[in-house]
C-alpha positions as CSV (number, residue, x, y, z in Angstrom):
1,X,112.8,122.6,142.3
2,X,115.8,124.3,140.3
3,X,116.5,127.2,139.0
4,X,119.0,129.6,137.5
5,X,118.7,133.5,138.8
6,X,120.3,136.6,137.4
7,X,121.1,140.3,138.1
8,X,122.6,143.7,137.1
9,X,123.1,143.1,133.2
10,X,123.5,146.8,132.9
11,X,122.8,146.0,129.3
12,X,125.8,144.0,128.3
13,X,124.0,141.8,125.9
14,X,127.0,139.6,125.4
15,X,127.1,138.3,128.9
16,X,123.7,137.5,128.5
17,X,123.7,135.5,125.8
18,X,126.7,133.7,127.5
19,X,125.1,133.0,131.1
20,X,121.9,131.8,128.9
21,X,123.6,129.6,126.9
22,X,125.4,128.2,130.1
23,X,122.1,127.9,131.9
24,X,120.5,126.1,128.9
25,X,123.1,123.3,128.3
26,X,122.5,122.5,132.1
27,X,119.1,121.8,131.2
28,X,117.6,124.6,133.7
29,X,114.6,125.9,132.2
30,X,113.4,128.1,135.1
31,X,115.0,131.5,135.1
32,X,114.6,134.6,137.4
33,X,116.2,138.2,137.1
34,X,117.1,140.3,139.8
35,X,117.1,143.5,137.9
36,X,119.3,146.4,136.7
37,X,118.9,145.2,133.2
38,X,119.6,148.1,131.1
39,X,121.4,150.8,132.5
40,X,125.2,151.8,131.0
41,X,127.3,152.5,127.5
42,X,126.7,149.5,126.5
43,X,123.2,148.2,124.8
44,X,120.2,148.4,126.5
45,X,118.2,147.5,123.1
46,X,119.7,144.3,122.0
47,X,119.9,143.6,126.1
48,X,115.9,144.3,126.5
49,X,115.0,142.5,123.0
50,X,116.8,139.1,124.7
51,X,114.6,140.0,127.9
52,X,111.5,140.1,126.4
53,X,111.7,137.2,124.5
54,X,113.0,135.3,127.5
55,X,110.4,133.3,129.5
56,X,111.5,134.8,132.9
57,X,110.5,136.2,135.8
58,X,111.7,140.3,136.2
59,X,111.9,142.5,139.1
60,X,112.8,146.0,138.3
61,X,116.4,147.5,139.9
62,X,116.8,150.3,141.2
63,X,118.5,152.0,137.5
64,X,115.4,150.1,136.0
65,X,113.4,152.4,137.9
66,X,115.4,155.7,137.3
67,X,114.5,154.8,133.5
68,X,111.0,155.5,134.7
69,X,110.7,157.9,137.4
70,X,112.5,161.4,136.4
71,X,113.0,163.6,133.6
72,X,115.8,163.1,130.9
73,X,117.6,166.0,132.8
74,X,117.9,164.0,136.6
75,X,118.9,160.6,134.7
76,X,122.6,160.0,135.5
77,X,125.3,158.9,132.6
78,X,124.3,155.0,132.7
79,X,121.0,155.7,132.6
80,X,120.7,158.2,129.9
81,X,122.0,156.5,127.2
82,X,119.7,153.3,128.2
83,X,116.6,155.5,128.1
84,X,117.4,157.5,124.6
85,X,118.0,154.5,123.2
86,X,114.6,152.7,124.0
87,X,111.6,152.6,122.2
88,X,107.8,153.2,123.8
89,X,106.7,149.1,123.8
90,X,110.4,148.3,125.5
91,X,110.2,151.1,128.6
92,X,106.4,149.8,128.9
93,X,107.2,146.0,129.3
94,X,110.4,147.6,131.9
95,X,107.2,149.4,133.5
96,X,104.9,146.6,133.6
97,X,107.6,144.4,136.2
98,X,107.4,144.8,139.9
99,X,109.5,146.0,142.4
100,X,109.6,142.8,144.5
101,X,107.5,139.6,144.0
102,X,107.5,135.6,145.3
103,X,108.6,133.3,142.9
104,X,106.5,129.6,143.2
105,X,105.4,130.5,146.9
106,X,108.8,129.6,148.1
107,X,111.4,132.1,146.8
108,X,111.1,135.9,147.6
109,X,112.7,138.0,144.9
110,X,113.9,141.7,145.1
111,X,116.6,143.8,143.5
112,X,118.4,145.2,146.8
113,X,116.3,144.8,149.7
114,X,112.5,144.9,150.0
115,X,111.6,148.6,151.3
116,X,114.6,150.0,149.4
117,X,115.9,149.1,145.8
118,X,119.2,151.2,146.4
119,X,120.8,149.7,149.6
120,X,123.1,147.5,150.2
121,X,121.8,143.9,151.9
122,X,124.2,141.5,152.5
123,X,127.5,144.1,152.2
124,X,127.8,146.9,153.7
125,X,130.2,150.0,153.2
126,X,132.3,151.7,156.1
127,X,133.9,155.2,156.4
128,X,136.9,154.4,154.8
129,X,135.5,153.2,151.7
130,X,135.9,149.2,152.7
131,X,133.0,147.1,151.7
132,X,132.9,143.9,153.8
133,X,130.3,140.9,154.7
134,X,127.2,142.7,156.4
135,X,126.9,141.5,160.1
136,X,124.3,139.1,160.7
137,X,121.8,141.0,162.7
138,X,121.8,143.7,159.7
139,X,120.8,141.0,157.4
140,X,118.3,139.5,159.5
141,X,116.8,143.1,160.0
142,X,116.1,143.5,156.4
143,X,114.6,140.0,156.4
144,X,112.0,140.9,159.1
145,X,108.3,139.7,157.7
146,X,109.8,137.5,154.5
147,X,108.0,133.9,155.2
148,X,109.5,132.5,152.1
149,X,112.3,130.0,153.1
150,X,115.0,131.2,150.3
151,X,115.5,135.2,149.6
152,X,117.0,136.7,146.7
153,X,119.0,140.1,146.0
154,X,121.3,141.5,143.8
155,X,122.4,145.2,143.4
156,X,126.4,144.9,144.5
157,X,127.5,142.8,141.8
158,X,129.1,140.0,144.4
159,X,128.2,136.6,144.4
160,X,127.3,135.9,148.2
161,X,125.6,133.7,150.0
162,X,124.1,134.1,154.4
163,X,122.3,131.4,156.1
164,X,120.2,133.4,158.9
165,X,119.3,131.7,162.6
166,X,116.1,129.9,161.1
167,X,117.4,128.2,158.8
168,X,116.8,131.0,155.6
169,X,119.2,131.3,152.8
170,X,119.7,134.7,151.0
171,X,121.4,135.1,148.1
172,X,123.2,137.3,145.5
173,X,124.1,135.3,142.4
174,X,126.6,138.5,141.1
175,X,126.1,140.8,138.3
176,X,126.1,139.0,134.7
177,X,127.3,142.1,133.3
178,X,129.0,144.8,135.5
179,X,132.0,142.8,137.2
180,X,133.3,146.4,138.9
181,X,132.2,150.0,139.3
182,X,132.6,152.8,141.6
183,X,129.8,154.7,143.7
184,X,129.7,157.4,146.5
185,X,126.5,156.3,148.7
186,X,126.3,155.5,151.6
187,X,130.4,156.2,151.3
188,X,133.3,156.8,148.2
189,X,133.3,153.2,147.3
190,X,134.5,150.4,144.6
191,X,133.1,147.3,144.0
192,X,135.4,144.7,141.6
193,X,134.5,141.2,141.4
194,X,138.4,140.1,140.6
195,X,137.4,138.4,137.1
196,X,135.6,139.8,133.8
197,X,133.3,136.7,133.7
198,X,129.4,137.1,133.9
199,X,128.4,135.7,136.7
200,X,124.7,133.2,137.8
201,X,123.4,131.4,140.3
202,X,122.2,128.1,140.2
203,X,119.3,127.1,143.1
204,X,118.1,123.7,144.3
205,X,116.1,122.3,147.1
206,X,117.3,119.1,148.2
207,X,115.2,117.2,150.6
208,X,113.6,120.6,152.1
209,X,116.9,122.3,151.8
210,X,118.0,125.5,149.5
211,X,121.6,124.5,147.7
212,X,123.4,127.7,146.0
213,X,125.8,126.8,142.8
214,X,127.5,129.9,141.7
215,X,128.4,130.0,138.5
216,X,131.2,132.4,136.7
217,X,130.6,132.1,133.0
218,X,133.8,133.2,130.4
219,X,132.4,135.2,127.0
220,X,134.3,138.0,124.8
221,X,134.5,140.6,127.7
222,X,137.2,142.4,125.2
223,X,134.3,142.7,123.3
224,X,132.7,144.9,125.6
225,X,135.3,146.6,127.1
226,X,136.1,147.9,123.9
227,X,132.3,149.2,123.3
228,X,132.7,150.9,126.9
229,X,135.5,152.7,125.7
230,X,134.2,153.9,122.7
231,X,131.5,155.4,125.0
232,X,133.9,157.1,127.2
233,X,133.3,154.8,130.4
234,X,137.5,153.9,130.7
235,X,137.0,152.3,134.4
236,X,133.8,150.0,133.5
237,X,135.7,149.0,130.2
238,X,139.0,147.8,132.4
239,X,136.4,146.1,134.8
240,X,134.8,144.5,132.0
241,X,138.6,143.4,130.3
242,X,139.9,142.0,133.5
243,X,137.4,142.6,136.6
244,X,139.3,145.3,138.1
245,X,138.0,148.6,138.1
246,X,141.5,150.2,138.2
């Protein structure tokens, strides 16, 4: 069993196309998305239009889900622009994924963790704004009651990896499309991945085994950057240029 997964696009339809491509010429056919597809100044539509045409399996993120759970008004600046520029059949294929869902009995699949699609799983955030490796007994909370023997989240945009005490794997495969932003919950925060290039994960059992490739895929993040300017996001446009947020 392989396959490629996928997260937080936040509607940068260039990466997209890149990590797909990538994923194609390895010969990987299989493909699951972790959510946050649509959500920022860049382009939801031609990021949705590559989605549903994919043959994939979706779970919604937690911005997927502000797209369809409050008025225009309570929508916050990424979201906004994602939701005005969406047509009826494209927010009811968004509203027809799941929150969570098992992939091929083996692989459970969730945007953050499974109660809640907005906290962090394996990081965490401390007072002073540090984000670090969550400790182990944190992670193996969350995973209380998951029988599937490989676990995957996304929502902070790093690629990592945990092996818990029996012997599950959990793993974020990194945002495709959002390599650094800035957030105030549960703290003032910044998250940078250190590189502009969309980032996958490639997943393989091997003789009963989960093995984790992570991928880091090079495309015209100038490209983008320059689109995020021109919509007045300066710190996502110098994440997207160069993975650093400042």
């Amino acid at each position: 069993m392989r396959f490629a997964a996928i997260a937080d696009i936040h509607g940068n339809y260039l990466a997209l196309e890149a990590v797909l491509a990538d994923i194609g010429a390895l010969g990987i056919t299989d493909i699951v998305n972790l959510g946050d597809m649509l959500s920022g100044p860049l382009d939801a539509v031609r990021t949705i239009e590559i989605l549903m045409a994919l043959d994939a399996v979706h779970v919604l993120g937690n911005h997927d889900r502000y797209l369809l759970d409050r008025p225009l008004e309570k929508m916050g600046s990424w979201d906004r622009p994602a939701f005005d520029a969406l047509n009826a059949a494209q927010l009811d294929w968004l509203r027809a994924q799941p929150m969570t869902r098992v992939f091929r009995e083996q692989v459970f699949l969730c945007h953050a963790t499974p109660e809640d699609d907005e906290i962090y799983w394996l990081d965490m955030v401390h007072p002073d704004g540090t984000l670090a490796l969550s400790p182990l007994d944190r992670i193996e909370r969350f995973a209380t009651g998951i029988t599937q023997s490989l676990i995957l989240c996304a929502h902070t945009h790093l690629a990592r990896a945990a092996r818990l005490r029996d012997n599950r794997l959990i793993v974020n495969p990194g945002s495709v499309g959002s390599p650094g932003y800035r957030d105030v919950h549960p703290y003032p925060h910044v998250v940078e991945a250190g590189t502009p290039h969309a980032r996958y994960a490639i997943l393989e059992l091997v003789d009963g085994a989960w093995q984790v490739t992570f991928r880091h895929v090079a495309y015209d993040g100038e490209a983008m950057a320059a689109l995020a300017r021109r919509n007045n996001q300066p710190e996502l446009a110098n994440a997207l240029a160069t993975g650093w947020i400042k």
